[in-house]
Backbone bond lengths (Angstrom), bond angles and torsions (degrees), N, CA, C in turn:
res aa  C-N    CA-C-N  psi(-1)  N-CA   C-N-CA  omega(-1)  CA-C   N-CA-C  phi
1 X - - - 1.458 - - 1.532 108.67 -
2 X 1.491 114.48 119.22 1.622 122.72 -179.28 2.001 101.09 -38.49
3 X 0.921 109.96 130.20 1.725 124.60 141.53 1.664 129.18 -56.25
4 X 0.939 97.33 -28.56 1.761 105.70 172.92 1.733 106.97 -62.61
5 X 1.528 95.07 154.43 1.103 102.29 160.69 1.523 140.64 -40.41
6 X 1.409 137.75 124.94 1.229 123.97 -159.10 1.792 109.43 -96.92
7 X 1.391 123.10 118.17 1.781 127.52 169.72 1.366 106.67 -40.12
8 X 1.623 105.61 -43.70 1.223 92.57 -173.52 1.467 122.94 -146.13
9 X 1.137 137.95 100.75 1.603 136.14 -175.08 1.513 93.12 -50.77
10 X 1.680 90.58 147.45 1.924 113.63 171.04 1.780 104.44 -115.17
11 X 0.862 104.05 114.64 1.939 97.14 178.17 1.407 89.45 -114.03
12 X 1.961 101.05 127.01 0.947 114.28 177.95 1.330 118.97 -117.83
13 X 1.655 134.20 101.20 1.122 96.49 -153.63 1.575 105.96 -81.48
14 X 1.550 125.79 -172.71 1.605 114.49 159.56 1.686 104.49 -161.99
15 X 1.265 95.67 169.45 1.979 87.52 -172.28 2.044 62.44 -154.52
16 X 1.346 121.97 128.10 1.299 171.17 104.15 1.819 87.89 97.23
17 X 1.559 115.39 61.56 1.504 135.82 -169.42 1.893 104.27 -99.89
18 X 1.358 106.03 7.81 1.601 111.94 -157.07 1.790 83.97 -51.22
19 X 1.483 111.72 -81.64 1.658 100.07 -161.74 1.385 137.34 -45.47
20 X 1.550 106.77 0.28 1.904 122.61 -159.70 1.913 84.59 -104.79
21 X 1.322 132.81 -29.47 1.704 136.68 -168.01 1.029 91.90 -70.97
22 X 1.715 139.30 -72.49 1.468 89.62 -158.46 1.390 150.41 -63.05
23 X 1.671 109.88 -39.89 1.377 122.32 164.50 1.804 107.61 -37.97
24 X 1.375 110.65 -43.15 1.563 99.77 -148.33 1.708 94.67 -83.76
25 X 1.677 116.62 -26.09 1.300 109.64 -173.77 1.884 107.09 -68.07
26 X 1.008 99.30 -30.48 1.666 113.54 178.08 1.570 121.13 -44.99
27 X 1.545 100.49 -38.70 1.520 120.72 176.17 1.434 115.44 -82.73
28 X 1.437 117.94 -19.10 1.249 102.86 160.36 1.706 146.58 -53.17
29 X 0.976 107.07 132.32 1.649 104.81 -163.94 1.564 119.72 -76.88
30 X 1.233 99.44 160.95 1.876 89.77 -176.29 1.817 102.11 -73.68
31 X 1.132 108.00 152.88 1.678 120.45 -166.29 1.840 122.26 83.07
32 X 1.494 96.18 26.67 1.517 102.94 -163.15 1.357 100.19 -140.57
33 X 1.510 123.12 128.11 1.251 118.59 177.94 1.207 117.71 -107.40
34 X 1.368 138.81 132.91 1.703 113.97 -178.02 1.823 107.15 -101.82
35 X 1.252 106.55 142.20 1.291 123.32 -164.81 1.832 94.67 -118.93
36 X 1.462 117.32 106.82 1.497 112.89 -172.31 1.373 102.32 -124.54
37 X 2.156 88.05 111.40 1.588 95.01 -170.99 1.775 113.96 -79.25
38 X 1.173 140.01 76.10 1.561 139.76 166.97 1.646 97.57 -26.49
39 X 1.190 115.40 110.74 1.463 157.97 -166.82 1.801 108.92 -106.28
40 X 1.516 117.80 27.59 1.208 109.42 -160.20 1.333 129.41 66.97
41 X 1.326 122.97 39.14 1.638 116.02 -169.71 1.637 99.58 -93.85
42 X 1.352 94.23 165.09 1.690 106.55 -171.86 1.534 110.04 -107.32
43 X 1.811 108.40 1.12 1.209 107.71 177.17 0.762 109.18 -137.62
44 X 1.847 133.21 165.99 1.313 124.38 -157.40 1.191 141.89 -53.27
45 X 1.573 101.74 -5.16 2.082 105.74 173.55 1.967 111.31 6.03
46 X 1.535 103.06 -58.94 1.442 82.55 -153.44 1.216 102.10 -77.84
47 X 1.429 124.14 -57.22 1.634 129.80 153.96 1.399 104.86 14.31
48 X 1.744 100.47 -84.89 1.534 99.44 -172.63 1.665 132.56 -68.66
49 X 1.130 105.95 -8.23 1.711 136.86 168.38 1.904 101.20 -61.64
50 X 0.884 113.95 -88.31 1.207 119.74 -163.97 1.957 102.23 -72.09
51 X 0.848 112.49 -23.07 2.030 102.91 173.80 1.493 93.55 -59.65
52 X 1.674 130.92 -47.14 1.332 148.22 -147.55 1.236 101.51 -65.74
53 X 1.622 118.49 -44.21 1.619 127.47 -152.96 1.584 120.16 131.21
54 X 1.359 99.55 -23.27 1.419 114.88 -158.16 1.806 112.42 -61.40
55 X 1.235 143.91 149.88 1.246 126.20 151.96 1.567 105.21 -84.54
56 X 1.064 110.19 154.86 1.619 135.07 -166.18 1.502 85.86 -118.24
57 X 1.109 108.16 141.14 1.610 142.38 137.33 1.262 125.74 -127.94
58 X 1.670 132.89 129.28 1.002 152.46 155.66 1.427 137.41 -88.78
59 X 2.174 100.11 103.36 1.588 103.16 -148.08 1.870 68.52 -124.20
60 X 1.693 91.65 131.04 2.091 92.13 -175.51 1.703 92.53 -115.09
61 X 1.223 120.41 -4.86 1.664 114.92 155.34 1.577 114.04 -58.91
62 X 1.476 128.84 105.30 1.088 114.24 -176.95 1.639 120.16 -96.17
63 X 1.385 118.56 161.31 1.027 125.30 -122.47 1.293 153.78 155.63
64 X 1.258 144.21 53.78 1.996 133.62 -146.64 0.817 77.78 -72.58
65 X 1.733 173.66 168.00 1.006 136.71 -36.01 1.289 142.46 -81.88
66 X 1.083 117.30 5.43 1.515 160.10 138.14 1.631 112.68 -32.96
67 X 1.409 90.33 -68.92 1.691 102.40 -170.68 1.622 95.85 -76.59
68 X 1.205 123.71 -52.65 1.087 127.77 -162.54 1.952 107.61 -51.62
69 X 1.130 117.11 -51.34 1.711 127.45 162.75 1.418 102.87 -43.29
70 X 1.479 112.95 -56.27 1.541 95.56 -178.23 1.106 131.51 -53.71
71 X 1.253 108.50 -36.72 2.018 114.22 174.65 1.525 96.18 -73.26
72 X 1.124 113.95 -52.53 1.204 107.71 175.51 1.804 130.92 -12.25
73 X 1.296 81.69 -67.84 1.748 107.49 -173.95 1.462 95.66 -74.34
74 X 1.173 122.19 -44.20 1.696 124.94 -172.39 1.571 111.42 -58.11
75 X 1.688 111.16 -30.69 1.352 91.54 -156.77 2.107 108.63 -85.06
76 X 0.987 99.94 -163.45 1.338 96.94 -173.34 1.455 112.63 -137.88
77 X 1.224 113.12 -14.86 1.258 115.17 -176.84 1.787 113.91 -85.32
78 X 1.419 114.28 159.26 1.381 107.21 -144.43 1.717 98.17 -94.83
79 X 1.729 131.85 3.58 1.392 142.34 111.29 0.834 133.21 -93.89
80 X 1.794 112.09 144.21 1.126 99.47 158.16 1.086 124.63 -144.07
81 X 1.407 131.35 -165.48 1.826 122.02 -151.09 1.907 86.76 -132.06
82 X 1.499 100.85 156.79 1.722 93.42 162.72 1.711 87.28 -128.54
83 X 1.703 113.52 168.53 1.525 100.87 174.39 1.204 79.68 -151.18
84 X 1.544 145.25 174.65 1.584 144.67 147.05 1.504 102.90 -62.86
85 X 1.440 92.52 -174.68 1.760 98.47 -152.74 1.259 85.68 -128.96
86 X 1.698 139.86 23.16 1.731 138.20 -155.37 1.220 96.12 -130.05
87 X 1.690 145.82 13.55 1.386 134.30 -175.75 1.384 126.59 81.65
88 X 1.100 101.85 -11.35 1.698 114.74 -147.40 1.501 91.82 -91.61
89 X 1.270 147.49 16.96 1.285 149.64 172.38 1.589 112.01 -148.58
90 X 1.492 105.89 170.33 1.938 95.64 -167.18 1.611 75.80 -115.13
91 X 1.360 144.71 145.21 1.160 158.20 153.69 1.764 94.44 -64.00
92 X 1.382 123.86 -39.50 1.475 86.14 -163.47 1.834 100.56 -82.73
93 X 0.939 120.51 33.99 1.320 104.94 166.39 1.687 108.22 -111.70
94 X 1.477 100.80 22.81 1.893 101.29 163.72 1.441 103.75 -78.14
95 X 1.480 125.48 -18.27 2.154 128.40 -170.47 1.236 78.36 -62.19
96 X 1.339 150.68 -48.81 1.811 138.24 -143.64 1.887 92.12 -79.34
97 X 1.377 113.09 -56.24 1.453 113.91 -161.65 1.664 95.73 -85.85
98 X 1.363 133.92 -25.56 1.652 107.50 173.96 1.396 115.19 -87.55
99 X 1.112 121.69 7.04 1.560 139.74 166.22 1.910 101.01 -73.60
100 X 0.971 102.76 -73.50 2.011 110.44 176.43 1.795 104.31 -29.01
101 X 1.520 101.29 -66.70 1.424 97.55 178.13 1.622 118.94 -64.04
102 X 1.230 116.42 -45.58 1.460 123.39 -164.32 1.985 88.85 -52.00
103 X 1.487 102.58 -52.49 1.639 94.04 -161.78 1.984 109.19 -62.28
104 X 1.186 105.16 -2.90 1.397 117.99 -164.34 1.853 112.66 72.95
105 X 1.160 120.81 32.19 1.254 131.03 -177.97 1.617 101.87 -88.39
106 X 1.280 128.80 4.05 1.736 127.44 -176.34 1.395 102.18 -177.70
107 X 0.678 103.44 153.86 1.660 109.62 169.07 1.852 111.08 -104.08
108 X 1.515 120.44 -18.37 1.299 141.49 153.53 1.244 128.79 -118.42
109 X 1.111 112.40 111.50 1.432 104.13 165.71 1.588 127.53 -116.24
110 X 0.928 107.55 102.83 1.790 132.59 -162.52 1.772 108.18 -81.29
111 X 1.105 116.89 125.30 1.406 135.43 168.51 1.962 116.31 -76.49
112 X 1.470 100.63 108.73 1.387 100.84 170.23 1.589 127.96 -101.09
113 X 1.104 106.82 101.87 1.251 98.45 -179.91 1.371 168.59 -90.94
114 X 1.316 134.10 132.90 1.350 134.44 -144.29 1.791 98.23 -121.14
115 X 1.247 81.63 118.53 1.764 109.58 164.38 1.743 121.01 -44.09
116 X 1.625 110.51 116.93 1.278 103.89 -178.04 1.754 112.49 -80.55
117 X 1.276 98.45 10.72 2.094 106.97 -159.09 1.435 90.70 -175.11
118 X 1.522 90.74 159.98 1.255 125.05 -172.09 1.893 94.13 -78.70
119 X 1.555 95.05 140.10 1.456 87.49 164.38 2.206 105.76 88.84
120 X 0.922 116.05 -10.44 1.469 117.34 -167.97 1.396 84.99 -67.73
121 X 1.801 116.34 -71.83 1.339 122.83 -174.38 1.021 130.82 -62.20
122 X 1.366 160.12 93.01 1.490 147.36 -163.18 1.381 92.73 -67.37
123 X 1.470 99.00 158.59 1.853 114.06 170.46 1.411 99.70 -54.21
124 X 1.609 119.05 -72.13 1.330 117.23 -137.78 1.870 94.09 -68.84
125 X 1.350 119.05 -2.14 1.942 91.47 173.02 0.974 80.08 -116.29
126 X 1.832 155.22 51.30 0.552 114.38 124.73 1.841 120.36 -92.80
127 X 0.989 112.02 -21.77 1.566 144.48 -167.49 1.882 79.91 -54.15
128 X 1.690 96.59 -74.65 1.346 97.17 -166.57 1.912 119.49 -34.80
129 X 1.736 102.35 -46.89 1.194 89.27 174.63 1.507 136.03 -108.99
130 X 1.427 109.96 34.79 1.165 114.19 132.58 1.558 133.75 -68.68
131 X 1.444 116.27 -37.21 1.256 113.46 175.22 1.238 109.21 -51.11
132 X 1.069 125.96 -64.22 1.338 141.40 -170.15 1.356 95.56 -37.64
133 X 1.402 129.14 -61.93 1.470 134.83 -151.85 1.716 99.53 -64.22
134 X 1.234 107.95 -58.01 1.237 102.10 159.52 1.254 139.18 -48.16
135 X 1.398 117.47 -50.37 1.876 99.71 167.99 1.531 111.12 -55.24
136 X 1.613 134.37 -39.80 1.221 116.54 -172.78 1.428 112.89 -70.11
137 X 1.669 122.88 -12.30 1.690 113.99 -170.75 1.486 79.34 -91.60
138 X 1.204 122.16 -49.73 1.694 94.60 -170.97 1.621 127.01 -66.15
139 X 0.970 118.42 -22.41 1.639 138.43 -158.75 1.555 89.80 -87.76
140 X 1.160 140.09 -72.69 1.229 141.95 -154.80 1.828 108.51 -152.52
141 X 1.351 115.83 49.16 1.012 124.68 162.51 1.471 114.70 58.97
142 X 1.516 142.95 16.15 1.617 119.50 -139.17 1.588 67.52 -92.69
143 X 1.598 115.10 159.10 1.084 114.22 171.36 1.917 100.86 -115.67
144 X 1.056 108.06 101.46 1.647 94.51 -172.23 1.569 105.96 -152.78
145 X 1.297 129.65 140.73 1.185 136.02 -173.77 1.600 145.96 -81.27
146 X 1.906 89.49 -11.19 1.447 111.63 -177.58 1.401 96.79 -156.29
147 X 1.227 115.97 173.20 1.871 127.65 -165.44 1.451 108.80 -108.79
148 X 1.607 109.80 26.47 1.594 107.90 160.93 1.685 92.25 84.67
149 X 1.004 134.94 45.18 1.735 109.43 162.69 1.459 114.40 -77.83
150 X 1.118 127.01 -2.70 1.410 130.26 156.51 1.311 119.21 -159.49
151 X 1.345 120.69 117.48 1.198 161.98 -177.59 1.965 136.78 -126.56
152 X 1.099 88.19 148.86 1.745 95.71 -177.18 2.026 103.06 -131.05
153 X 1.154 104.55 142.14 1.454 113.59 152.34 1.330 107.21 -177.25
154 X 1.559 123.27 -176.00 1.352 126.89 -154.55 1.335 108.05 -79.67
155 X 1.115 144.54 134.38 1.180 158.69 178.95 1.549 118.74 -45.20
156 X 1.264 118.05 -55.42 1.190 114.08 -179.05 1.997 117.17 -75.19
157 X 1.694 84.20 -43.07 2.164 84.83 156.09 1.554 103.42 -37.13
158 X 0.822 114.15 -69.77 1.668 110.63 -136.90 1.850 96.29 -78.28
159 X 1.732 124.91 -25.92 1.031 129.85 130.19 1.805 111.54 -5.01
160 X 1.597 96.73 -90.32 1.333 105.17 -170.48 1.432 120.98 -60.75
161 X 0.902 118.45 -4.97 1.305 119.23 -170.24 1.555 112.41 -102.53
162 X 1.043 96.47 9.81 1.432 105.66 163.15 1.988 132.41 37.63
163 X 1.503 110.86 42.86 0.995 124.51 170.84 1.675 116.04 -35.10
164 X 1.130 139.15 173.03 0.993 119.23 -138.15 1.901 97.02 -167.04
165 X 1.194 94.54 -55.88 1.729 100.66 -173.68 1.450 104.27 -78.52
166 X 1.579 120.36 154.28 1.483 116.27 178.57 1.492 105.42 -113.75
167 X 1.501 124.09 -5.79 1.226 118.68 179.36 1.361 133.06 -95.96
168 X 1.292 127.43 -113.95 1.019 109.29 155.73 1.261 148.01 -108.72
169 X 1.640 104.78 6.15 1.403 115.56 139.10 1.087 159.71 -18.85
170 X 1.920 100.20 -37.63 1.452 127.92 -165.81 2.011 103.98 -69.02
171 X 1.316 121.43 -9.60 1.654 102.80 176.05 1.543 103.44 -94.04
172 X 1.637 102.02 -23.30 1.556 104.16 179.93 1.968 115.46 -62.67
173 X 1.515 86.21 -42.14 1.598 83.58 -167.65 1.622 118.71 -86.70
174 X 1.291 102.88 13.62 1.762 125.34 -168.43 1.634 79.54 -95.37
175 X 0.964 126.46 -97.28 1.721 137.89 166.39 1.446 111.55 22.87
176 X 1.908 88.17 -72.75 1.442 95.62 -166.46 1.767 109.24 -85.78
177 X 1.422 117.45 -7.64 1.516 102.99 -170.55 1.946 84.05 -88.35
178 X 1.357 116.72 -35.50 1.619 111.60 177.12 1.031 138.66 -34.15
179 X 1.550 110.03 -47.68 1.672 143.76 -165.77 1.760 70.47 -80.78
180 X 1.609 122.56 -95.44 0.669 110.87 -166.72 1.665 155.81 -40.67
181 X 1.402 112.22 -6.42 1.552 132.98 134.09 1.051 127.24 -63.97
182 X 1.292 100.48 -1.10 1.945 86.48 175.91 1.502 106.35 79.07
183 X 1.435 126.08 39.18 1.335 131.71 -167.94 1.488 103.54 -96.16
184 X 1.619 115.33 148.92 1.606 100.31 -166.19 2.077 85.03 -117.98
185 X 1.205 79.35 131.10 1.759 109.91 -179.52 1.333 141.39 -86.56
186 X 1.159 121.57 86.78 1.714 128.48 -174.07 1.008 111.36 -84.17
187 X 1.534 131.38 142.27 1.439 108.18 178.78 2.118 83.52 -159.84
188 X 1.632 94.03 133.18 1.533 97.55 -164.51 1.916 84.05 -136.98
189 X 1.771 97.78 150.99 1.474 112.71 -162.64 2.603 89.94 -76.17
190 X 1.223 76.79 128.26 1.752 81.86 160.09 1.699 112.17 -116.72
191 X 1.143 102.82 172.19 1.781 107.50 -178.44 1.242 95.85 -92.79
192 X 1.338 106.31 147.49 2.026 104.78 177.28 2.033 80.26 -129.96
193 X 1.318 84.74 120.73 1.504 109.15 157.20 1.342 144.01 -97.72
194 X 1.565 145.88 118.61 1.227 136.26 169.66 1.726 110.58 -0.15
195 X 1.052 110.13 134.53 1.482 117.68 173.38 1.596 106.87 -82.83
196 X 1.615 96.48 150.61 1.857 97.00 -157.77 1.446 96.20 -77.97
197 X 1.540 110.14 155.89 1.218 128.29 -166.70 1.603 112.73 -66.74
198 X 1.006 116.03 135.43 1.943 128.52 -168.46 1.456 111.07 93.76
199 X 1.358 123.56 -18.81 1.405 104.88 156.65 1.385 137.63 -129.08
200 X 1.594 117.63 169.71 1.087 105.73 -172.72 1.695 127.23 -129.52
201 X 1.159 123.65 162.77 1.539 126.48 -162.79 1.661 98.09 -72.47
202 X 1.373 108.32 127.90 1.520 140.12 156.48 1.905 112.91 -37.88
203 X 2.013 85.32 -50.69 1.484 89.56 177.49 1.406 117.20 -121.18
204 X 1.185 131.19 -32.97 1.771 122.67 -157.77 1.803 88.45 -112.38
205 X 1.623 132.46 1.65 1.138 111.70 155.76 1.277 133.42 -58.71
206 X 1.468 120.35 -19.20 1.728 114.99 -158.23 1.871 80.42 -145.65
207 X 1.596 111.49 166.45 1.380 121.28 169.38 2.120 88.38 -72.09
208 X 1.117 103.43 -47.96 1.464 106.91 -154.91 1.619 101.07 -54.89
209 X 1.456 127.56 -35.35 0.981 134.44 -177.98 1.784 121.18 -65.02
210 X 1.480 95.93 -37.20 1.442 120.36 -178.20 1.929 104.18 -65.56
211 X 1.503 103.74 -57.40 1.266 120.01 -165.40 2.152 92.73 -65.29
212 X 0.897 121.02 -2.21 1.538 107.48 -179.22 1.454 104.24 -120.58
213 X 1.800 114.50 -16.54 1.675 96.33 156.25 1.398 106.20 -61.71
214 X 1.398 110.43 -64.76 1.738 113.16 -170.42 1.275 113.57 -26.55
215 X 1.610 120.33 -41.06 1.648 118.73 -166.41 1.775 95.39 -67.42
216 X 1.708 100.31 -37.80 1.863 93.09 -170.38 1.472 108.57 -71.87
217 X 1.229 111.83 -14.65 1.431 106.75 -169.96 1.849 111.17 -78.21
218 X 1.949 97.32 -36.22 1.546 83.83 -166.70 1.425 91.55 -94.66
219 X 1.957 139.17 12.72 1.481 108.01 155.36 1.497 115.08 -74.06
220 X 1.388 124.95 -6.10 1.724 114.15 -179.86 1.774 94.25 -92.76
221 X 0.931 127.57 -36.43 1.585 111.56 -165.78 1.418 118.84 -63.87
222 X 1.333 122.70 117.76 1.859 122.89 -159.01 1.763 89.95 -121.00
């Protein structure tokens, strides 16, 4: 992993992602730092985080939006990227979206994602986030196709902008306080891949899991 200064910090958060880090830290690109927020996991996440290269942060409020602030605040570089910490995305396709911002062409640039196989997405998250997509195109116009699971913009923006929820709310209510700033919006197709083998999704693994983002999603939507 380069020594130079990093363009762009990656905050990843994860709560027990140890077997999905190495492959995914591997894919990181040169000019990219990964920042791996340990989310309370019961297995070695951080261990394997920091042997890798990674900086570790330890946020024990649980939570993705929680963890996600912590890297947040941790990182140093003057962008930065968030990605999941489960495999299920290629990090080097953040060069397409920190390119949008770097040129000043967005102030976000949001990853939509498209299934390499049948079966990656379950219905019910996906159902869930369509609704969602719809209250924000109707509510306040955002015109956007997915709820940001990977994204880049400037650090201190998104600082100021003062997000608010720590759970799993926090991509929903980024969206809508964005759109609603007058935030200018990139949004380019990524591959969404099977999640790496030994772990499992917080949200689109179980209906039960799905049905308690949805609850976080519709307490941020105003």
């Amino acid at each position: 992993m380069s020594t130079r200064p990093a363009a762009c910090d990656v905050v990843i958060p994860c709560r027990d992602e140890a077997p999905a880090l190495p492959a995914l830290l591997a894919l990181v690109p040169e000019g990219f730092h990964p920042i791996v927020v340990d989310n309370g996991s019961t297995d070695d996440t951080a261990a394997v985080a920091r042997r890798l290269g990674a900086t570790v942060v330890q946020e024990s409020r649980p939570g993705y939006g929680a963890a996600v602030h912590a890297g947040l605040e941790a990182a140093t570089a003057d962008y930065v990227a968030v990605i999941d910490g489960d495999g299920s995305m290629d990090p080097a396709q953040l060069v397409g979206l920190l390119a949008e911002v770097q040129a000043d062409r967005a102030d976000l640039a949001v990853g939509r994602r498209r299934p390499v196989a049948r079966g990656v997405w379950p219905w019910h998250a996906r159902a869930g986030n369509a609704v969602v997509l719809w209250w924000l195109r109707r509510r306040i116009g955002l015109a956007v196709h997915d709820i940001a699971p990977m994204r880049v913009a400037r650090r201190q923006q998104l600082l100021d902008l003062g997000v608010q929820d720590r759970r799993f709310g926090y991509p929903v209510e980024l969206l809508q306080r964005a759109g609603r700033a007058g935030w200018r919006l990139s949004e380019q197709d990524i591959d969404y891949h099977p999640r790496a083998a030994g772990t499992r999704s917080k949200v689109s693994g179980s209906v039960v899991g799905t049905v308690r983002a949805a609850r976080d999603f519709a307490r941020v939507l105003t």
